[in-house]
C-alpha positions, -999 to 999 in steps of 0.1 A, spaced: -282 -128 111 -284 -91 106 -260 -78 80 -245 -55 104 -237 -77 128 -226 -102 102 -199 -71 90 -192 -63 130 -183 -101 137 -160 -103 103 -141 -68 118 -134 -78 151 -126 -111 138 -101 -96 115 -84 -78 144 -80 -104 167 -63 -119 136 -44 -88 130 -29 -83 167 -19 -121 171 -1 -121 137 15 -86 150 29 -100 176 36 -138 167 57 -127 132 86 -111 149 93 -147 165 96 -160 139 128 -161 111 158 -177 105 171 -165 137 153 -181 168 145 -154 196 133 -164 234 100 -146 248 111 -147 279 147 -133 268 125 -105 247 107 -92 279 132 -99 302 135 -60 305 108 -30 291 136 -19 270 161 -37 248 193 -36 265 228 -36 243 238 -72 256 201 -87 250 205 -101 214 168 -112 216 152 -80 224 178 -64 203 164 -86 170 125 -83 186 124 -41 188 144 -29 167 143 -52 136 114 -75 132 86 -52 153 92 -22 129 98 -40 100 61 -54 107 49 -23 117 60 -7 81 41 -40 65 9 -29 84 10 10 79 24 -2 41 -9 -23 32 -33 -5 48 -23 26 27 -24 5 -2 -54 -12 4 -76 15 14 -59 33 -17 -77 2 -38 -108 8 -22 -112 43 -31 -100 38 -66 -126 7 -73 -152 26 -59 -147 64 -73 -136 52 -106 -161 20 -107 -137 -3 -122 -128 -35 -99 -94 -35 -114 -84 0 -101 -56 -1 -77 -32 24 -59 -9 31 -89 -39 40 -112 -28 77 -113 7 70 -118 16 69 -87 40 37 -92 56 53 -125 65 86 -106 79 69 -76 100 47 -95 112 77 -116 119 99 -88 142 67 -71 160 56 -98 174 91 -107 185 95 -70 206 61 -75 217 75 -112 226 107 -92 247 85 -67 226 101 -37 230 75 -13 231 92 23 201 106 43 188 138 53 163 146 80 161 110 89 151 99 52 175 89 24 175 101 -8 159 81 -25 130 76 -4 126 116 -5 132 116 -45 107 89 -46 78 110 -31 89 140 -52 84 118 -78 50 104 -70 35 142 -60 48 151 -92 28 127 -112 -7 136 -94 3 170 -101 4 165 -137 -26 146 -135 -45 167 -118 -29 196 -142 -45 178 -167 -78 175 -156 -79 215 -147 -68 221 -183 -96 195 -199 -118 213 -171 -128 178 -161 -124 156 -127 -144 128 -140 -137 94 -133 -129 86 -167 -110 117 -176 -92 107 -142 -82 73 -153 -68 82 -185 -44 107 -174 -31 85 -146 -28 57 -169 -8 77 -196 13 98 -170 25 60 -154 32 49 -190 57 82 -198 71 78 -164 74 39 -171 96 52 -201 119 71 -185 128 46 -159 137 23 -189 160 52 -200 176 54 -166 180 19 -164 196 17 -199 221 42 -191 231 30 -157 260 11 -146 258 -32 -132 255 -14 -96 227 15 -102 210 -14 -125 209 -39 -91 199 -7 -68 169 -1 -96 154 -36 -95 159 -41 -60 139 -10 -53 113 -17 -80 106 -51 -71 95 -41 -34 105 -51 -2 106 -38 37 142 -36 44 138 3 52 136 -7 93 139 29 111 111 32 136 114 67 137 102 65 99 78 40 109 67 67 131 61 98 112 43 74 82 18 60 105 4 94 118 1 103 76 -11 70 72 -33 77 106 -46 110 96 -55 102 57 -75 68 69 -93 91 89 -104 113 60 -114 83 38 -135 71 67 -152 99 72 -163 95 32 -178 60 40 -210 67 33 -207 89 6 -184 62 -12 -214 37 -8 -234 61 -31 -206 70 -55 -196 33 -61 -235 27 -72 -231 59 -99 -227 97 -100 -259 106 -110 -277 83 -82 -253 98 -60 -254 137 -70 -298 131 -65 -289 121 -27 -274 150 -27 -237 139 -24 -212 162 -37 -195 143 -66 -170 162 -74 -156 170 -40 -158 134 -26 -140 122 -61 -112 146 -59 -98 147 -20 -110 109 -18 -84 103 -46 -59 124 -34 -58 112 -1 -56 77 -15 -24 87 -37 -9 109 -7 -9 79 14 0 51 -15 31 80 -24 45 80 13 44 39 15 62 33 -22 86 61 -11 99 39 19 89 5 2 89 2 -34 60 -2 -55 42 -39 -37 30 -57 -61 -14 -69 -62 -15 -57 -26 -40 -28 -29 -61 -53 -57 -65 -88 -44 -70 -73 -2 -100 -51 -13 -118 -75 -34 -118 -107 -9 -130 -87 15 -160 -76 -11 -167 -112 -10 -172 -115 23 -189 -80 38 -199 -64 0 -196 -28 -6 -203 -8 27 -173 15 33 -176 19 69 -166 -19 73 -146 -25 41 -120 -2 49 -107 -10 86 -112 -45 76 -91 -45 50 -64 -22 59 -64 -48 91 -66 -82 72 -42 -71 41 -19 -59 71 -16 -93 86 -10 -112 52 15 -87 37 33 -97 77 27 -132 67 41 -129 31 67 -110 42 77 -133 75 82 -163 50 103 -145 25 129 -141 48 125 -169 68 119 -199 38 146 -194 19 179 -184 44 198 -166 43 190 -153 15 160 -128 15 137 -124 -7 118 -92 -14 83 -92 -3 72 -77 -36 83 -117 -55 60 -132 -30 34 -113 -35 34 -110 -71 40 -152 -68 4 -153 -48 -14 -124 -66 -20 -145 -96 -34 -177 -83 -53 -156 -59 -68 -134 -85 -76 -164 -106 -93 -180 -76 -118 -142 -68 -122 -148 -110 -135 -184 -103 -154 -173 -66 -177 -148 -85 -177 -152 -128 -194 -123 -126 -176 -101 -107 -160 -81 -131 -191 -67 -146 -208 -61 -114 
């Protein structure tokens, strides 16, 4: 079979799967809803409990799992590939460290309401992350570099100082602030406004566009910059709005979700496996598939164990290991491809 109808098949198989699990999730939970009760009507009346449960709490919630992994996952992508290191993910340029910061000193500061349709902490949170690229990328200017490498550093040492100073916060804070911190760290998709859900998926919408549109560039870069400066891709441009893009889009997710643990690893990598390295399939295929498992994941942690929920984030973390044990074992040699 051609290659590119092998990839084709995998994509709109991954869709299919995508749209059933979409709509088949919000059935499902600790509370049982009817279809027929669900459409009885095109909008949820106050006195339908069913549709009440089906529109307003489980559709967005899986909405926000969707819009959350494929920002995450595509995030993965571009880092693995620009940085040419398969254990790259979303949180590479601190990302994760800023957000957490920027949260936990909106719970230290006790700012608990919402403006503009966003709380506090989910605006302090993207501060937070936009604050760490922008010392990254400060750092780069000053080294007058935008290498991969030069990259990589500075996000990893900006995560590790922002790392610090949530331990700080977390020190100081009282039993409450402490169970606000780890709730919010661990990751989970309680944050259920569909007008949120909203405004993220045109960011989300608009950034997967840009990365798209860097498909075939990406292919190049991932091989090398030198092979890919001779084909006459601009490096340095590709590298730098690819990444940003990637960090935007990671920042707005953690900002409404908390950091989600080996999403935006393990999603990129099984897909590897499957249709290799070309970024016009990778991308929507991933962002599509990783959306229906973080559903999936996030469908049995709070149905499996009511009624108590658990946050998405354990579950994930839970199946990230074995998972990344098993792509270890699939291909010993993947790593130093």
């Amino acid at each position: 079979m051609n290659p590119t109808s092998s990839k084709t098949i995998v994509l709109l198989l991954t869709t299919i799967f995508f749209i059933v699990v979409l709509f088949a999730c919000p059935f499902m939970g600790p509370t049982t809803i009817s279809y027929d009760k669900v459409f009885q009507s095109l909008t949820p009346s106050f006195d339908n409990r069913d549709a009440q449960i089906f529109f307003n709490v489980r559709l967005p919630r899986n909405l926000l799992a969707a819009l959350a992994v494929a920002a995450m996952a595509c995030a993965g992508i571009i880092f693995q590939a620009v940085l040419r290191n398969p254990l790259a993910c979303p949180f590479t340029l601190g990302v994760a460290g800023g957000s957490s910061f920027g949260a936990v000193i909106a719970i230290l500061l006790g700012l608990t309401t919402a403006a503009h349709g966003f709380s506090f902490i989910t605006l302090f949170s993207f501060l937070g992350a936009l604050l760490s690229l922008f010392l990254v990328y400060s750092l780069a200017s000053i080294l007058r570099s935008f290498s991969a490498t030069t990259l990589l550093l500075g996000g990893i040492a900006i995560n590790y100082f922002f790392n610090a100073l949530v331990l700080l916060a977390y020190y100081i804070a009282d039993f409450t602030q402490s169970y606000a911190m780890i709730h919010w760290m661990i990751g989970s998709l309680d944050m259920i406004d569909i007008a949120s859900v909203y405004k993220l998926a045109f960011g989300i919408g608009a950034g997967f566009l840009i990365l798209i549109s860097f498909a075939r560039d990406l292919n190049l870069l991932s091989a090398g910059e030198e092979l890919a400066k001779a084909k006459g891709v601009p490096t340095s441009r590709v590298i730098v709005l690819s990444i940003l893009t990637a960090s935007l889009m990671t920042s707005a997710v953690v900002a409404l979700t908390g950091p989600i643990a080996f999403i935006g690893l393990i999603v990129p990598h099984i897909y590897r496996i499957w249709i290799g390295n070309d970024h016009r399939f990778l991308l929507p295929c991933s962002a599509l598939g990783g959306g229906a498992f973080l559903m999936l994941c996030d469908t049995a942690a709070r149905s499996l164990f009511g009624p108590t929920e658990v946050p998405v984030g354990v579950l994930t973390a839970l199946m990230g290991v074995p998972i990344l044990l098993w792509l270890l074992f699939k291909r010993k040699t993947y790593l130093q491809n």
